[in-house]
N, C-alpha and C positions, 0 to 999 in steps of 0.2 A: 146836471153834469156837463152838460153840451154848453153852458154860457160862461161855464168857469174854465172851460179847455180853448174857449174861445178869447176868455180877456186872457187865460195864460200868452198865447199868439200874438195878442195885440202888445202887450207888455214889452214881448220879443222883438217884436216890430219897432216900439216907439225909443227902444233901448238901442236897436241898431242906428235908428236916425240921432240917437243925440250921441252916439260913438262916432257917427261921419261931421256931425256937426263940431265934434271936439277933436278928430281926426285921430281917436284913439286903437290902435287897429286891434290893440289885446280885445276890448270891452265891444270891438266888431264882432272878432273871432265868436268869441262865448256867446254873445245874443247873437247869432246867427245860426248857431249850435242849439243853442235854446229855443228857436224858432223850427229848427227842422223836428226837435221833439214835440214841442209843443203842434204840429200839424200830423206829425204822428200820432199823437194821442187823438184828434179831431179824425183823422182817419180810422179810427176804432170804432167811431160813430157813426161809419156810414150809414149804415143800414138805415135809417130814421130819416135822411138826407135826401133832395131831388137829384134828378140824373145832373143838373146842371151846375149845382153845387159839389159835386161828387167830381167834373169834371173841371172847375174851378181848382178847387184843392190839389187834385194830380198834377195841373199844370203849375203851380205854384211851389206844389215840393220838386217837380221835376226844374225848374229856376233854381231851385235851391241845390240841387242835386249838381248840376252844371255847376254854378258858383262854387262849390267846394273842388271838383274835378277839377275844377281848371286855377285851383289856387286861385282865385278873387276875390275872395269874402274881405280881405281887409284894405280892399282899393276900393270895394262900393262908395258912390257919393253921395252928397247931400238929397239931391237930386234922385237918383237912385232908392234912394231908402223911403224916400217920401211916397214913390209909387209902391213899392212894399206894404208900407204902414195904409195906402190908399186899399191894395187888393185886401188884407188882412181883414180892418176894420168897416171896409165897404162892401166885398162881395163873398168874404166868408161867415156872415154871421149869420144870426136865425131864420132872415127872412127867406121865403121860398126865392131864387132865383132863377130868369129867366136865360133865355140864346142869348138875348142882349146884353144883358150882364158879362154873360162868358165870351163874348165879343169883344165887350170894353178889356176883359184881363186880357185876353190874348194879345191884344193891340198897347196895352199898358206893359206886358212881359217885353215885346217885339221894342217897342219905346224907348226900355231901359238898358236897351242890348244884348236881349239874351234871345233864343231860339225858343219859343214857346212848346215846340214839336221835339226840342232836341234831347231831351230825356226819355221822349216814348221812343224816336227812331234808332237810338242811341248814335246818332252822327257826333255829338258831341263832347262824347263823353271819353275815357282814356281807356285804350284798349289793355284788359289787364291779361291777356295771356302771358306765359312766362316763355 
C-alpha cells in the first residue's frame, strides 16, 4: 500500500515539472491538487514510518500548504518543480531516513523559496478570521 501511495506522489510531482516545463498553469493547478492528496494519503501511513520521515512529509505538505495560501501553485518554475519531484522521489520513499535527509529537504524547501517552518508557525499563511 505504502509504494503505490508513494508512486501516486511521485506521478504528482513529475506532472507538475512537465506543467512548468509547458508553462501550463491549468495541468499546474490540478497536479499540485493531486500532490497535496496524494501526501495525504502517505500521511495515513504514518504509523509504519521513522520520526524523520514523518517529519519530511509535514514539511513538505506544509510547502504545499503555503503554495496554495498564497495563490502560487501556477507560477512554480521549472526549477522549482524539480526540487519537488527531488523531495518526493528522494526523501519520501521507503527507505528508512536519516536527520540528514531531513536537512537536505529543509534546505531544498528554504532553496526553492518557501519557509520550511512557515506552515507549522503559521507566519505564512492567510489569516482566516472574519
Amino acid at each position: 500500500m505504502f509504494r503505490t501511495r508513494w508512486k501516486e506522489a511521485n506521478t504528482a510531482a513529475e506532472v507538475m515539472l512537465h506543467a512548468a516545463q509547458h508553462q501550463d498553469q491549468m495541468a499546474m493547478t490540478v497536479a499540485a491538487d493531486d500532490l497535496e492528496m496524494a501526501l495525504s494519503r502517505l500521511w495515513d501511513l504514518r504509523a509504519t514510518r521513522d520520526i524523520d520521515w514523518k517529519t519530511i512529509l509535514n514539511h513538505t505538505q506544509g510547502m504545499l500548504k503555503q503554495l496554495f495560501a498564497a495563490k502560487r501553485v501556477e507560477s512554480l518554475t521549472e526549477d522549482q518543480c524539480e526540487s519537488i519531484v527531488e523531495i518526493v522521489a528522494k526523501y519520501l520513499g521507503p527507505a528508512t531516513k536519516t536527520i540528514e535527509d531531513l536537512n537536505a529537504v529543509l534546505r531544498l524547501i528554504e532553496d526553492i523559496g518557501f519557509d520550511p517552518y512557515g506552515a507549522i508557525s503559521g507566519e505564512h499563511l492567510p489569516d482566516l478570521k472574519d
